[in-house]
BALOBA-1460 file (C-alpha; in Angstrom, 3 decimals):
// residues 258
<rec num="1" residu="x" x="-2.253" y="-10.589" z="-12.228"/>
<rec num="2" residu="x" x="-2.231" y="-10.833" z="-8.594"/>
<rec num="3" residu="x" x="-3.444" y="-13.465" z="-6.698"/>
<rec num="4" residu="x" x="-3.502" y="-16.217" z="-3.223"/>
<rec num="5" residu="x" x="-4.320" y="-19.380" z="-3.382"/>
<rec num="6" residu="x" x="-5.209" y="-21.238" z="0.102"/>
<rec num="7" residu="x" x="-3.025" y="-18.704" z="2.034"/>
<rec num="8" residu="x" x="-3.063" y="-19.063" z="5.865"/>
<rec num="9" residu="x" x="-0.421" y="-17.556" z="8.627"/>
<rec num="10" residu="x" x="-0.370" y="-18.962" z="12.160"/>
<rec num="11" residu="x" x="2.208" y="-18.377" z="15.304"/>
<rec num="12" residu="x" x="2.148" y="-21.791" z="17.004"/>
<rec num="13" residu="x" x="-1.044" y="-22.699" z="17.677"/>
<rec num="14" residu="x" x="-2.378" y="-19.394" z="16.965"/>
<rec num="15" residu="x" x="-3.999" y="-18.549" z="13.566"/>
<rec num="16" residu="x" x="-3.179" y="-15.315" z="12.319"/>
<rec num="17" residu="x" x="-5.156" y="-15.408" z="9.033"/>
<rec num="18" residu="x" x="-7.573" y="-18.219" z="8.096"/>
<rec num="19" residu="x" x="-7.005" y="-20.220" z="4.834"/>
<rec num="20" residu="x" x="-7.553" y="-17.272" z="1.974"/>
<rec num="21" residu="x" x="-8.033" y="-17.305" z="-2.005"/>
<rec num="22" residu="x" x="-8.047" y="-13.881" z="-3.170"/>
<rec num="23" residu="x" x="-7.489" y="-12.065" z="-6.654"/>
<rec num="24" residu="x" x="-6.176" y="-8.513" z="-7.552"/>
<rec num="25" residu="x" x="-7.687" y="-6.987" z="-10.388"/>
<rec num="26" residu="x" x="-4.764" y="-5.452" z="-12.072"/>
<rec num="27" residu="x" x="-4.385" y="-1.069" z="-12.567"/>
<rec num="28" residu="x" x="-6.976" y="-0.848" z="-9.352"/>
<rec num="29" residu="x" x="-7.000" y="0.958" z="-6.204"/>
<rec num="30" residu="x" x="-7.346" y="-2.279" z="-3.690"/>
<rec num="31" residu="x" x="-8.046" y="-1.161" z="0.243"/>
<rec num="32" residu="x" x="-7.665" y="-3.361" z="3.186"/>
<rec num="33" residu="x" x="-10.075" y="-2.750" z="6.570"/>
<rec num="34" residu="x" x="-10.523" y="-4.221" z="9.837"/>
<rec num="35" residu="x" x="-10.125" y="-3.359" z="13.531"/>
<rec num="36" residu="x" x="-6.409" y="-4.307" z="15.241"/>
<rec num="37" residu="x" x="-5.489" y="-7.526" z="14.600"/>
<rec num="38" residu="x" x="-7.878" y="-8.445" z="11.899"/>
<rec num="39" residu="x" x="-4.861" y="-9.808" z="9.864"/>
<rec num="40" residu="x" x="-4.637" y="-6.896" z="7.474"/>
<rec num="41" residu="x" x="-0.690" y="-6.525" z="7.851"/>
<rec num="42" residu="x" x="-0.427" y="-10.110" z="7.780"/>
<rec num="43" residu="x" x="-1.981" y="-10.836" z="4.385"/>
<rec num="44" residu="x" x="-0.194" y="-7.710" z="2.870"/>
<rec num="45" residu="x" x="3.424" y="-9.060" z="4.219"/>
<rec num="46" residu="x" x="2.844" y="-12.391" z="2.161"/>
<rec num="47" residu="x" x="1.136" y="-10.650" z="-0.374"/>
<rec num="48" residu="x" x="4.165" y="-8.476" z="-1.148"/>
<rec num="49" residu="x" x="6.609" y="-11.480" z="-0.329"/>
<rec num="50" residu="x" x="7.869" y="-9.781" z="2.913"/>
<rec num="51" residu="x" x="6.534" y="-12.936" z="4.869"/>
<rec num="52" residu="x" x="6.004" y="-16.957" z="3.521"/>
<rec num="53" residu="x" x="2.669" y="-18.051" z="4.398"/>
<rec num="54" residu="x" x="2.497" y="-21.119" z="6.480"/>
<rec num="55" residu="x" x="0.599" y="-22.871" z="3.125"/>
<rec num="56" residu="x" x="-0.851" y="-21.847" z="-0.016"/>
<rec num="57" residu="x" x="0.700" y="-19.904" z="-2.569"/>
<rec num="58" residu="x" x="0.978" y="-16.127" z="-3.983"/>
<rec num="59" residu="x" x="1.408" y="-15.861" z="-7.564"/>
<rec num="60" residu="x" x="2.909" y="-12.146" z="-9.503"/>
<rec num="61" residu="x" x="1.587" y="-12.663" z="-13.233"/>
<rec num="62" residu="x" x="0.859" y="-15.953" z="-13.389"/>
<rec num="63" residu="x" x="4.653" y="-17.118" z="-11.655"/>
<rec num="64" residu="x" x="4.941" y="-18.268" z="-7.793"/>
<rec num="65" residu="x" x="6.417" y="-15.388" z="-6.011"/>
<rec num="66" residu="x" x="9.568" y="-17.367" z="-4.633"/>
<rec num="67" residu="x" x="10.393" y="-18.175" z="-7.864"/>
<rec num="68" residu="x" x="11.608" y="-14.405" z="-8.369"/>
<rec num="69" residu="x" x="15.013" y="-13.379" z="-6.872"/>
<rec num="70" residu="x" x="15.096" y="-10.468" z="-4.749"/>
<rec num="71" residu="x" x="16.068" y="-8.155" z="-7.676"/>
<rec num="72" residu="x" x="13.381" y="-8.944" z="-9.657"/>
<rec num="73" residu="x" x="11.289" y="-8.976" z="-7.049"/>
<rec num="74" residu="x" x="12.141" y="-5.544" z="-5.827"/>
<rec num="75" residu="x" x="11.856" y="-4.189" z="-9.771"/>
<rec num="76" residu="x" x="8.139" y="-5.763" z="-9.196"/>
<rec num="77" residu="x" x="7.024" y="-4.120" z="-6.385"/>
<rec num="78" residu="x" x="7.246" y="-1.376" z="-3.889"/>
<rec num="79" residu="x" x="6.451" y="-1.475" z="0.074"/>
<rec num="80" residu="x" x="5.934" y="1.428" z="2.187"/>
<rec num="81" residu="x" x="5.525" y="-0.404" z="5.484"/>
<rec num="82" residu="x" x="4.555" y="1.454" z="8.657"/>
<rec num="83" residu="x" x="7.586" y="2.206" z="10.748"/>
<rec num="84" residu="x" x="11.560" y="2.536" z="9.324"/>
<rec num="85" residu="x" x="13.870" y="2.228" z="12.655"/>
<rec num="86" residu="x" x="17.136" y="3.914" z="10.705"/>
<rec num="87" residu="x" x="20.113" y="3.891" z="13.335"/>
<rec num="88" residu="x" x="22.914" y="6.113" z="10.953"/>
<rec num="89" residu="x" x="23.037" y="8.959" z="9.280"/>
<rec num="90" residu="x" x="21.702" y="10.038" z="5.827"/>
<rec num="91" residu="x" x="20.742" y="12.147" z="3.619"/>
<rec num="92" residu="x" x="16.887" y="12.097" z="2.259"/>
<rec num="93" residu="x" x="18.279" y="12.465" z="-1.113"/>
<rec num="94" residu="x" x="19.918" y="9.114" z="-0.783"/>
<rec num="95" residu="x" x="17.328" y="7.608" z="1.429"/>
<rec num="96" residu="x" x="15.248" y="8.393" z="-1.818"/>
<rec num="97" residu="x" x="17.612" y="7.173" z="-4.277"/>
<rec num="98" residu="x" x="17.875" y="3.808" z="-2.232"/>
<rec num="99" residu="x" x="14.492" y="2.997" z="-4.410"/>
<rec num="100" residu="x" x="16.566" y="2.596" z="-7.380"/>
<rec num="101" residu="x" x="19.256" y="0.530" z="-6.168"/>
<rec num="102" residu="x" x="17.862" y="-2.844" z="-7.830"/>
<rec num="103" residu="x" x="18.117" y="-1.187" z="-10.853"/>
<rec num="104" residu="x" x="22.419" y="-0.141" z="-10.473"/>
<rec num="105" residu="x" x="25.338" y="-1.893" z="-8.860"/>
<rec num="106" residu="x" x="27.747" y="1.146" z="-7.707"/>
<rec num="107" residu="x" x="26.308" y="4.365" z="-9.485"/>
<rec num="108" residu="x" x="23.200" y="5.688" z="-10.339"/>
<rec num="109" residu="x" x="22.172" y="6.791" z="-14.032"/>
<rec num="110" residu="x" x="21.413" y="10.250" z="-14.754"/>
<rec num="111" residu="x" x="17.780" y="8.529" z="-15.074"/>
<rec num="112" residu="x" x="17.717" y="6.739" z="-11.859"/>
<rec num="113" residu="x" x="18.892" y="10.832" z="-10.974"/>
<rec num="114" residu="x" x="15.989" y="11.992" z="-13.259"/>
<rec num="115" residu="x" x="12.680" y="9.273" z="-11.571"/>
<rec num="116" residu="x" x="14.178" y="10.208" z="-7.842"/>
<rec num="117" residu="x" x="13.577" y="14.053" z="-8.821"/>
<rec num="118" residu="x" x="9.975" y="13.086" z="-10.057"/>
<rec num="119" residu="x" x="9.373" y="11.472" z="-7.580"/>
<rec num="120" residu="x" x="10.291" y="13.681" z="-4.553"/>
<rec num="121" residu="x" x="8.796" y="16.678" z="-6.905"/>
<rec num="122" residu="x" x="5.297" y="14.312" z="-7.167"/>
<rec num="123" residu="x" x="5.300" y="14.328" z="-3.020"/>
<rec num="124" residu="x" x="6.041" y="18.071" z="-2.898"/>
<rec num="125" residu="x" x="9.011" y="17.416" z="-1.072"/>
<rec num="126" residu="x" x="11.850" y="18.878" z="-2.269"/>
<rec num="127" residu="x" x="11.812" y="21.457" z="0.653"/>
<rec num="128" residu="x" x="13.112" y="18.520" z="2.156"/>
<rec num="129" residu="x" x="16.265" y="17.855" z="0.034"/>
<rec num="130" residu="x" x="19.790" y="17.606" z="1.996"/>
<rec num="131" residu="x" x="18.143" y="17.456" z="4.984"/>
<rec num="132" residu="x" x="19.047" y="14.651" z="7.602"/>
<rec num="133" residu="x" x="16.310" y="12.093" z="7.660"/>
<rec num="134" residu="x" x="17.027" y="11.391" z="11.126"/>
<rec num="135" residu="x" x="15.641" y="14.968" z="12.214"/>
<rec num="136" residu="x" x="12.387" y="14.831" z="10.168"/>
<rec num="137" residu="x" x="9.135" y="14.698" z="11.665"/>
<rec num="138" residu="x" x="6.595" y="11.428" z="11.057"/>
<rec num="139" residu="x" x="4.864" y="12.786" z="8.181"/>
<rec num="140" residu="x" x="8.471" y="14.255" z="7.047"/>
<rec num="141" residu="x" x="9.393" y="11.058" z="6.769"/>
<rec num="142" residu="x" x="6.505" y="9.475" z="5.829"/>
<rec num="143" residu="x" x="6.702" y="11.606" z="2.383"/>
<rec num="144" residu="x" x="10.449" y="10.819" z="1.446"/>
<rec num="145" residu="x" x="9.444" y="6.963" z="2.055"/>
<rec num="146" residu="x" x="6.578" y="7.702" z="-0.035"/>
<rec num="147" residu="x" x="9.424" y="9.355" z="-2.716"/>
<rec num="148" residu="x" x="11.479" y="6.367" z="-2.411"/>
<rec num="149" residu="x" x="9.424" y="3.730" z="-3.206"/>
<rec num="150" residu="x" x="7.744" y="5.752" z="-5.793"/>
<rec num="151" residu="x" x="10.783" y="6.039" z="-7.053"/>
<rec num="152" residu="x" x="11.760" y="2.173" z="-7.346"/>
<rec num="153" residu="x" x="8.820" y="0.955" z="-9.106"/>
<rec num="154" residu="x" x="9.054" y="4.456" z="-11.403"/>
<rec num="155" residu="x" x="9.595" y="4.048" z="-15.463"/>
<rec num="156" residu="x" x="10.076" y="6.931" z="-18.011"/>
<rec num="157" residu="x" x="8.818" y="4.414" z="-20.520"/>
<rec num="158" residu="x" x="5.509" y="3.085" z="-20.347"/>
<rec num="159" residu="x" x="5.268" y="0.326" z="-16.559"/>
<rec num="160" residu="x" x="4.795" y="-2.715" z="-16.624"/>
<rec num="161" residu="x" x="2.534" y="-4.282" z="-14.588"/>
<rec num="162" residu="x" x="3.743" y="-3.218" z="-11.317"/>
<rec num="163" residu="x" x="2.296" y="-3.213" z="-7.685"/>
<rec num="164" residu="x" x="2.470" y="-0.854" z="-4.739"/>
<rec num="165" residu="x" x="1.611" y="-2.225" z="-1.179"/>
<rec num="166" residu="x" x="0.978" y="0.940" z="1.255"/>
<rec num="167" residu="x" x="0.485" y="-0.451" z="4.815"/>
<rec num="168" residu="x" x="-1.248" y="2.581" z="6.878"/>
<rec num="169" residu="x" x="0.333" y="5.182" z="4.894"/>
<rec num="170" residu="x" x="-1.586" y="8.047" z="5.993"/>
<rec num="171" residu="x" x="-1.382" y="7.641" z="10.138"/>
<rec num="172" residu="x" x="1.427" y="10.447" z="10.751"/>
<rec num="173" residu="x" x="0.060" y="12.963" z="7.928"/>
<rec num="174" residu="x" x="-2.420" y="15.762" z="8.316"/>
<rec num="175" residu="x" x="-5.515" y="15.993" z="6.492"/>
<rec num="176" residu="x" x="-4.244" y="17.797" z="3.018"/>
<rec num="177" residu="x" x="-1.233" y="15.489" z="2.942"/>
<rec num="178" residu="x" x="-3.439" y="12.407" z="3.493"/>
<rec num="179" residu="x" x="-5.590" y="13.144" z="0.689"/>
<rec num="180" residu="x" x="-2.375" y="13.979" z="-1.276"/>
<rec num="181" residu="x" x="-0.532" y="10.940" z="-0.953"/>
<rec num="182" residu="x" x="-3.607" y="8.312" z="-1.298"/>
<rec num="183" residu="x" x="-4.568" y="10.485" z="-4.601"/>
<rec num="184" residu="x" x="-0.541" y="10.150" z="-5.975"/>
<rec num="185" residu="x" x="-1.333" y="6.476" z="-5.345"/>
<rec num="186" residu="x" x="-4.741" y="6.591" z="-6.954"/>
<rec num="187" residu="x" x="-2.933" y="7.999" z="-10.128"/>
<rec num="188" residu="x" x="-0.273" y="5.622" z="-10.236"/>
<rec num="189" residu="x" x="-3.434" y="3.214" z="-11.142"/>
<rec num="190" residu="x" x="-3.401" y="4.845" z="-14.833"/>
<rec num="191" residu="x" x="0.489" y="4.079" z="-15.396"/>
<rec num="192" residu="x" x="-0.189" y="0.028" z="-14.969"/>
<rec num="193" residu="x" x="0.611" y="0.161" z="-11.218"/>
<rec num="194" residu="x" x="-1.697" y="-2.226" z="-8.935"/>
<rec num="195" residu="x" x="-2.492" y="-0.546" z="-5.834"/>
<rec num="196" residu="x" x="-3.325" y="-2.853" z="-2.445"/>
<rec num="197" residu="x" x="-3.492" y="-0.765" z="0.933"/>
<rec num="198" residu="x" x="-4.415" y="-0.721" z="4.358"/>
<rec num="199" residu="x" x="-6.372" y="2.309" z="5.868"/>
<rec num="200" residu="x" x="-8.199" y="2.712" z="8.907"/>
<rec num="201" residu="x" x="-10.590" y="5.432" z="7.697"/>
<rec num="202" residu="x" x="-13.674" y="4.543" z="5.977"/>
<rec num="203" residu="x" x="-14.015" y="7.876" z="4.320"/>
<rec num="204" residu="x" x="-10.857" y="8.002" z="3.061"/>
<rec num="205" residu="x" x="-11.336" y="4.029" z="1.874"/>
<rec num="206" residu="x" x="-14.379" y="5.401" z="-0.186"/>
<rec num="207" residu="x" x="-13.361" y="8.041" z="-1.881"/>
<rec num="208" residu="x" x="-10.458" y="6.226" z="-3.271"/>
<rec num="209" residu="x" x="-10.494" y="3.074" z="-3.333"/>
<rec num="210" residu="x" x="-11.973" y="0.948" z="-6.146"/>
<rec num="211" residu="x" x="-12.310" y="-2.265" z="-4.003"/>
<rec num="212" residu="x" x="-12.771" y="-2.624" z="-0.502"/>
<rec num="213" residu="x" x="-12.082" y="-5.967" z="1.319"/>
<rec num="214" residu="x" x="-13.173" y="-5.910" z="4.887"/>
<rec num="215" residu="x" x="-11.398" y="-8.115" z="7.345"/>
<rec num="216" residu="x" x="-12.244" y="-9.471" z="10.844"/>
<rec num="217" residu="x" x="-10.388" y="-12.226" z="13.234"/>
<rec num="218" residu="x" x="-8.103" y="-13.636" z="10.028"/>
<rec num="219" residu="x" x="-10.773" y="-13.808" z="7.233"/>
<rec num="220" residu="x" x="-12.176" y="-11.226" z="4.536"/>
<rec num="221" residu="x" x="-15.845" y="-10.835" z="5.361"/>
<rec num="222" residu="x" x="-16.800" y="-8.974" z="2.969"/>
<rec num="223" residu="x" x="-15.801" y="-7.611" z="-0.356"/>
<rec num="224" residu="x" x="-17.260" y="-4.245" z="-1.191"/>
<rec num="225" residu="x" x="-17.095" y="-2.993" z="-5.505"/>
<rec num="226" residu="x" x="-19.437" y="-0.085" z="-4.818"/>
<rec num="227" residu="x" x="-19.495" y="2.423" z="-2.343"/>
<rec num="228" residu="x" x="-23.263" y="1.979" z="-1.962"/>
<rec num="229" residu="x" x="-22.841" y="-1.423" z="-0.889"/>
<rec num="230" residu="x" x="-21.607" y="-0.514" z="2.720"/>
<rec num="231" residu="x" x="-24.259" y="-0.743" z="5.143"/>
<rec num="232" residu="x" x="-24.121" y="0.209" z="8.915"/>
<rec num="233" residu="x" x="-25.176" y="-4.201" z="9.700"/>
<rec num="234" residu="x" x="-21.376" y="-4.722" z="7.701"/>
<rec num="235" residu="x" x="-19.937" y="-1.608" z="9.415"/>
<rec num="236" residu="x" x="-21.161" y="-2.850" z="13.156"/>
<rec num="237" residu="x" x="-20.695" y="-6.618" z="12.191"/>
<rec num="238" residu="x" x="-16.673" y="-5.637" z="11.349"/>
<rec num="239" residu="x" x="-15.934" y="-2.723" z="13.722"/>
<rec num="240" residu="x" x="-18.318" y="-3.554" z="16.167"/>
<rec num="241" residu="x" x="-19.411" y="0.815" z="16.164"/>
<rec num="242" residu="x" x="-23.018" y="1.712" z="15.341"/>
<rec num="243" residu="x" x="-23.197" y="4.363" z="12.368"/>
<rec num="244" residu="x" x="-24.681" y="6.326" z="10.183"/>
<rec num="245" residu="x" x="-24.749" y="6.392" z="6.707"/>
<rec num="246" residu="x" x="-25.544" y="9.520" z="4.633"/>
<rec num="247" residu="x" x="-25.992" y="9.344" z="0.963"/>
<rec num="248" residu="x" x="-26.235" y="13.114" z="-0.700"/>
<rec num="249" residu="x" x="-26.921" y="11.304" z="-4.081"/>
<rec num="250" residu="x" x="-26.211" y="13.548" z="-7.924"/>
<rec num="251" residu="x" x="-22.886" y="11.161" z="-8.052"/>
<rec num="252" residu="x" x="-21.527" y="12.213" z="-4.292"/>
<rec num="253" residu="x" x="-19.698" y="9.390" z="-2.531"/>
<rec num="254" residu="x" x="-21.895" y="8.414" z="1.042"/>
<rec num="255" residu="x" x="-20.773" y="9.486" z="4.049"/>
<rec num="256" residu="x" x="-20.099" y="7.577" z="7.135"/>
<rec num="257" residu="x" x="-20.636" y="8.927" z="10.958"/>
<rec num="258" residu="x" x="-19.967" y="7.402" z="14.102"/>
């Protein structure tokens, strides 16, 4: 489905992430942890294409990732990265609608018209229509971003095999908007969308995620399936923060304090 094969990044001499092999189990919720500069944004640039490791390879159903063009690429996958510097004017409605542009060349469709209106409607956002993005606040913006690349990996047949890389996509929202966007990406899992993130909350990691990989200096330390299998030795060995872990059991998710 997904996967990297002897991956490693470096800056001159400095080594940004080690020398990685890691899978992607396709229609899963995949969550990437680890204090700053761990290596998490790193890994999820060349993951998504956005950045060519400095060896190895990153292969999209079974094909090496350069060997897509940049429309097919972009029909692939979506990227909500963490900051959008936009320097002119526009609309939201066509900052939205700028998810479907690998999919027309000068006009949209009345369904590229038709998954933009899901999608904005899916983010509870259309209180934001014909606004000027310029003048929205963080998590303003954060949710039309969210619309728009909803939007471009968005079918009203059946999708296939997509992927949707969220890099800190919750840091300018507040609490019910957090939980709102990761569980819109949590249900995208059940329309054959691949989901690979990076969050900084361990809470929020276990409650939706369906994989954790935990990162430290360039490597994945550990890989976590279960939410029972964090412990507060793997929490202090990657965060360096002594915890606690409580567990209320009858099918409740544990709880982590600090």
């Amino acid at each position: 489905m997904l996967r990297a094969e002897n991956i490693f990044f470096k800056v001159g001499n400095k080594v940004l992430l080690h020398e990685t092999s890691v899978a992607f189990e396709k229609n899963r919720f995949h969550v990437i942890m680890g204090p700053n500069g761990a290596g998490k944004s790193t890994i999820l640039k060349i993951l998504a294409g956005g950045e060519k490791p400095s060896g190895g390879s990153v292969f999209f159903l079974g094909k090496e990732i350069s060997q897509f063009s940049q429309t097919e690429l972009a029909r692939l996958r979506a990227v909500l990265s963490q900051h959008y510097n936009i320097t002119f004017p526009i609309s939201t409605n066509d900052m939205v609608m700028m998810g479907r542009y690998p999919y027309f060349k000068t006009v949209p469709s009345k369904t590229d018209k038709e998954i933009c209106r899901m999608a904005i409607a899916v983010m509870e956002a259309e209180n934001l229509l014909d606004r000027d993005y310029n003048t929205l606040s963080g998590g303003e913006t954060q949710k039309i971003q969210m619309s728009r690349i909803l939007a471009q990996i968005w079918e009203t047949e059946k999708n296939d095999n997509k992927f949707l890389f969220l890099d800190e996509p919750v840091s300018h929202l507040d609490l019910k908007y957090q939980h709102q966007l990761l569980q819109v990406a949590k249900d995208m899992c059940k329309k054959n969308i691949t989901v690979i993130a990076i969050l900084h909350d361990i809470n929020l990691s276990m409650s939706y995620a369906d994989r954790i990989l935990l990162m430290k200096r360039g490597e994945i330390k550990y890989e976590i399936k279960n939410q029972h299998e964090i412990t507060t030795d793997i929490i202090k060995d990657v965060f360096d923060m002594d915890s606690k872990i409580f567990d209320p059991g009858n099918g409740h998710k544990p709880v982590v304090v600090f």
